[in-house]
C-alpha positions, 0 to 999 in steps of 0.5 A: 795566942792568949790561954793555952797557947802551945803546950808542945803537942798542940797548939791553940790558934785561937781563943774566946771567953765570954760568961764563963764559957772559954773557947778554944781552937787547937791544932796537933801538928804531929798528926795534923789534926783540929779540933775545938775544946769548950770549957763552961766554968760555971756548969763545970763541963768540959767538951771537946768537938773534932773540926775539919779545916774547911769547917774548924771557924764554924765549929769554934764560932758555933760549937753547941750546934757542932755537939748537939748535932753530934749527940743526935747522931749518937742515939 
């Protein structure tokens, strides 16, 4: 574990960073719950996706299509 490791509610299984876009995968134990967290630096957003466990790899290798399938969703 690299970034945010474990902050006591939740726990990071995996990270990545590359050009300024961090990618994290995080698990809450107490409710059993994954999700993926993108922080772009140099767009300075912040987003979070929820993900399942048959497709928290996917969401965290592909989270932009996980968002933009979910902004079409909210129109």
């Amino acid at each position: 574990m690299t970034h945010a490791a474990s902050t006591g509610t939740m726990e990071e299984l995996d990270y990545r960073e590359s050009n300024g876009v961090a990618v994290s995968l995080l698990w809450q134990p107490h409710s059993d719950r994954l999700s993926v967290v993108v922080t772009d630096s140099q767009l300075d957003e912040r987003f979070a996706l929820p993900a399942r466990p048959d497709n928290a790899r996917d969401v965290f290798q592909h989270p932009y299509a996980y968002a933009q399938t979910r902004a079409a969703v909210g129109r």
